[in-house]
N, C-alpha and C positions, 0 to 999 in steps of 0.2 A: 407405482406412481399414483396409488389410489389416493393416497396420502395426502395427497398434493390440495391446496385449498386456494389455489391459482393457478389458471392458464398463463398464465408469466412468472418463470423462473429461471434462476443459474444454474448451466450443472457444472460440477465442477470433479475434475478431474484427479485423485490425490495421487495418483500412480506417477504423474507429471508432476505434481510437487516436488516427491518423491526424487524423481529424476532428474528436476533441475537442482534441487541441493545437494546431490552427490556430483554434478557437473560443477558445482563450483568448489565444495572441497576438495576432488580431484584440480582443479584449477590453483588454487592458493595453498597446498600440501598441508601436511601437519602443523606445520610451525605458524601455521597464521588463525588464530580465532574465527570464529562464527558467530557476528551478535545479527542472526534473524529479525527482520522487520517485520511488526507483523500490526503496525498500528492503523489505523483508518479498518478496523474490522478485517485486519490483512489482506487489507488493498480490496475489501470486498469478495473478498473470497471466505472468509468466517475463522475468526480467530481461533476459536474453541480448536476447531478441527483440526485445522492448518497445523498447529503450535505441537501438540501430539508428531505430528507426520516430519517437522522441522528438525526436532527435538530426534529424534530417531535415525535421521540419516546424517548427520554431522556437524550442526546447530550446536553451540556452547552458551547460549545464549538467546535469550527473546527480547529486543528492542521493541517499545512503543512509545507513544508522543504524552499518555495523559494516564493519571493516576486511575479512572476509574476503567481505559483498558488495560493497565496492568491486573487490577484487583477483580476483575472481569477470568482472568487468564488464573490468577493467583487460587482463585476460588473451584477451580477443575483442577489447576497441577499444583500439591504442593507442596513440590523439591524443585520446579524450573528455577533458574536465574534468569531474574526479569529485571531489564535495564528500562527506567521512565529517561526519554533523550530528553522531552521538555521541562517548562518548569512548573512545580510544586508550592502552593502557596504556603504561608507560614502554619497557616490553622490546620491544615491537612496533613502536614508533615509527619501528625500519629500516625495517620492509619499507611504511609509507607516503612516505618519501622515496625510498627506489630504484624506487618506483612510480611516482613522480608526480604523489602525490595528495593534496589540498586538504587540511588537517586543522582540526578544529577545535577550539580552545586554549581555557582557559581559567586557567591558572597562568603565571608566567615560568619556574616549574620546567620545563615542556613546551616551553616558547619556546626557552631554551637549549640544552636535550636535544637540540630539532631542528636546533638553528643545529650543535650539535656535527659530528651524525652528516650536515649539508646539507655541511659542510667535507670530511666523508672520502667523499663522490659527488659533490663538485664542483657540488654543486647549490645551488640557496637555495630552502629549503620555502618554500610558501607554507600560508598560516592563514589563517582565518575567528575572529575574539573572537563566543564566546559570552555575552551578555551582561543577567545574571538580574534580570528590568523585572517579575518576582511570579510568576514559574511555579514556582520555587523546585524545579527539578529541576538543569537542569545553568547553570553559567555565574558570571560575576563578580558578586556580591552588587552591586546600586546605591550607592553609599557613594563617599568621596575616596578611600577607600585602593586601591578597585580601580583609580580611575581612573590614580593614582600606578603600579598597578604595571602597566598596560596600556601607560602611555607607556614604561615602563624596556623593555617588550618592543620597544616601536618604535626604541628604541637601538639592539636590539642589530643589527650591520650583517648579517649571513649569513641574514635569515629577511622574508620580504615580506608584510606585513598587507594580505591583498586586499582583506578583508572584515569586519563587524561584523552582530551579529543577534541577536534576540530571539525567542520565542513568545508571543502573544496563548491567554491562558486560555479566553477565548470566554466569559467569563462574563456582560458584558454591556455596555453602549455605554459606560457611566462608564467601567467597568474599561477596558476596552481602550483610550479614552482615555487613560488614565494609563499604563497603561503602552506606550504609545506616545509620551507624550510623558516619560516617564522615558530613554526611547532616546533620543529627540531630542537630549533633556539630557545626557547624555553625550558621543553625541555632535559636540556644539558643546565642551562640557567638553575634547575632544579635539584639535577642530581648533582651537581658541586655543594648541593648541600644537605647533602644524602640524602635527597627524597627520590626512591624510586616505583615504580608504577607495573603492578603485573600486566594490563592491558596501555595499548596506546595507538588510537585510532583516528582514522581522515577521509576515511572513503566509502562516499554509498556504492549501487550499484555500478553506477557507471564508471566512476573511477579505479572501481577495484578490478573491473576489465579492462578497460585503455592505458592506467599508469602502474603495472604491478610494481613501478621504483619504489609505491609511496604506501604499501600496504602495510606498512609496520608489522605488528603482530595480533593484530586483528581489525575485521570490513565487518561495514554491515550492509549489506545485501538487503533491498527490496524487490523490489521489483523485477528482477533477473528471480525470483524466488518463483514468480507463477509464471515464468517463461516471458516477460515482455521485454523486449530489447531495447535498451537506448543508446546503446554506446556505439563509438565510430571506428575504435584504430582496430580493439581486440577483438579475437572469435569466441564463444562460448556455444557448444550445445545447448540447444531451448527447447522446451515443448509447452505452449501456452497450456493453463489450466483450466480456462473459463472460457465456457460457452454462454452467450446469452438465446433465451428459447422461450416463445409465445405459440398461440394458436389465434387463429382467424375465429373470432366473435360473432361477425355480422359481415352479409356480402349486397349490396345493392345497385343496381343501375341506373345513371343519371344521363341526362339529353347532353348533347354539345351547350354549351354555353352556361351549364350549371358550377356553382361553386359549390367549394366543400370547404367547413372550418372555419373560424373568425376569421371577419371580415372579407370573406373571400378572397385567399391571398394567392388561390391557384382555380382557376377555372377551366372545365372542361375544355380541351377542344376538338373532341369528338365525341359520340357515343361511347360512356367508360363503364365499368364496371369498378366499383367501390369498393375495399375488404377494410374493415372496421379493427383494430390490434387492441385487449386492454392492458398495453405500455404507455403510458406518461413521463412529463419530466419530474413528476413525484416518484418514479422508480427510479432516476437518473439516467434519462435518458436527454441529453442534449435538448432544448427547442430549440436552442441554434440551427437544426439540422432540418427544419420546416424547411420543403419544398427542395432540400438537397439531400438529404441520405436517402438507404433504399436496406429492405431487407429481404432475403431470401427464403421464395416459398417454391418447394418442389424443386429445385437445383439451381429456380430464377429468379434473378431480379425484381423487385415491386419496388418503384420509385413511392419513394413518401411524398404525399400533395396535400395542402391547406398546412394550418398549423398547429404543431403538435398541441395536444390539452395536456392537464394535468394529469388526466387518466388515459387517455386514450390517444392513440394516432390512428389515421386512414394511408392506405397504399394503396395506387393503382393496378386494377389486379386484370385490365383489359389484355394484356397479352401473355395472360395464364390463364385461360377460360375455364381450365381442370379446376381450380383452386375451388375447395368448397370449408363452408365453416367445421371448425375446430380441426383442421389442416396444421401441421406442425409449422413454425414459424421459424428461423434465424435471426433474429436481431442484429448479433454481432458475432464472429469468432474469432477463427485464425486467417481467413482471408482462402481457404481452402475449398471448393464447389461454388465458387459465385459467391461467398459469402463476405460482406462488410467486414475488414483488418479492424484494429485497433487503431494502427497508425494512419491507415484510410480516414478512418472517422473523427479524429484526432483534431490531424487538417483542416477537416473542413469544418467543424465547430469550434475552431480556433483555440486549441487546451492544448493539453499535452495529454499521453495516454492512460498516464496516473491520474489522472483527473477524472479520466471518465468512467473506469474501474472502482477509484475509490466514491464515486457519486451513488453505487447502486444503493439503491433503500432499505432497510430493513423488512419492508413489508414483501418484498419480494422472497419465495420460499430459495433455499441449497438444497440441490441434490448433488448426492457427490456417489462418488462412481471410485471404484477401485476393482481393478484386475475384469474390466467389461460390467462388471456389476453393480446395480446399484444398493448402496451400505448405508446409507444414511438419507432420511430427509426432515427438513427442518422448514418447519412453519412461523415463523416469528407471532406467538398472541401470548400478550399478558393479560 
């Protein structure tokens, strides 16, 4: 840990990785794919890393949101299959075919561009059709005309349709109904005219635990990947991956009636003792969470008072009197010895829990941990 070039960092668990992606291959059997999320810096647990450990236990595949975490991923592995879910502007569309990587289409403007630029590397893109069943963000409207200009894609000779796929809104059993069977309906729409699709996918993490009717032949799994839970009907085995971990800075004593932090937005009202954290909301930590979350030092509670900075937060540390500087910190974990949940903290800064995982910073170092020991640590300096 000597390594470490901050008293605030992740550690992170890979053995738990590990473990939740053989829980869900065990869960969805052979016949269903594995396209791994692993975008937002996998969920803030460090792509690089993660993608190896995914890759290895029953992962067919790496999903991310944006061309430069594919090529991020591309430039450590390169034989992974990396599926980009978002989209691709026209200018950039080289450097996913001199890559090698999945893209996902939803015009024939983009279908041609690629077939062009698959002709001058001698390659044939391969694509995923995104395909808009109510989420009404990215993808082909449901209608005939999309489906008319999905098949003019499947013309064109130089560009290979591996895939088709949808998102489920999660709004609720109806909906997701329908627009699962708005996929369906396409397509079938499709293959009466021989177009047929090796992948065909609808469901992230949570739906691929609560409606296994709808898993087609391949999920993509987020967040159930570092063990966070969001689903409601199904069971899964989890084991969280991430720990968040500080040390105590600075410890000082203030009279009754002193404030701490702009504006004094929490004041003493007793004789307190102060512990100083250098966590901010530049490492992604909530300031929603001034004067309501708490972190765990020695097995206890320390309420957070005044409001959070951008570097730093203060906790009251009056009924831990033991507490002395560079004392091991909790920030957040598994909700395990007193320690702040996920879904605790969630709550009360009003996100959800992907949110507040994928917020951590990069300047905060990973240490990552396998079989008790620590194997890797990571400093972020360019």
């Amino acid at each position: 840990m000597d390594q470490l070039i901050r008293d605030t960092y992740v550690e992170i668990n890979l053995d738990n990785i590990a473990y939740n992606m053989k829980s869900i291959k065990n869960m969805v059997g052979d016949g269903v794919a594995i396209a791994a999320v692993l975008k937002a810096d996998a969920y803030g647990h460090g792509a690089l890393e993660v993608a190896k450990v995914v890759m290895e236990n029953g992962a067919d595949y790496i999903a991310v949101a944006t061309l430069s975490e594919a090529l991020e991923i591309r430039r450590r592995f390169k034989d992974y299959k990396i599926l980009i879910m978002g989209h691709t502007p026209n200018r950039l569309l080289e450097h996913v075919v001199a890559n090698n990587i999945t893209q996902t289409i939803f015009s024939l403007e983009q279908a041609r561009l690629l077939s062009q630029i698959g002709l001058k590397y001698g390659k044939t893109p391969v694509v995923h059709i995104k395909y808009d069943t109510g989420f009404n963000r990215l993808g082909f409207k449901d209608k005939e005309e999309s489906i008319e200009e999905i098949a003019r894609i499947a013309q064109i000779k130089n560009i290979y349709i591996e895939g088709i796929f949808s998102h489920l809104a999660l709004t609720g059993d109806k909906e997701n109904e329908i627009q699962y069977n708005t996929l369906i309906s396409a397509i079938e729409r499709l293959r009466k005219r021989g177009i047929r699709f090796k992948y065909m996918h609808i469901e992230d993490s949570i739906a691929a635990v609560d409606y296994p009717q709808y898993r087609l032949n391949m999920i993509r799994p987020g967040a159930i990947i570092y063990g966070i839970k969001g689903f409601h009907y199904g069971k899964l085995d989890l084991k969280q991956a991430l720990t968040f971990k500080s040390r105590i800075s600075h410890i000082k004593k203030i009279s009754k009636g002193e404030g701490v932090s702009y504006d004094y937005l929490w004041k003493a009202e007793r004789n307190s003792i102060i512990g100083t954290l250098p966590v901010g909301y530049a490492d992604g930590y909530p300031r929603s969470l001034s004067n309501k979350g708490f972190v765990t030092i020695h097995g206890k509670k320390a309420p957070i008072v005044g409001l959070i900075c951008m570097d730093q937060l203060m906790v009251d540390l009056t009924d831990i009197p033991e507490a002395e500087v560079g004392d091991e910190v909790i920030v957040y974990s598994n909700g395990e010895n007193n320690t702040m949940d996920l879904n605790t903290m969630a709550k009360l800064a009003g996100t959800n829990k992907n949110e507040i995982i994928s917020r951590i910073s990069r300047r905060i170092p990973k240490v990552y941990i396998r079989n008790g020991e620590v194997v890797k640590i990571i400093n972020y300096i360019k």
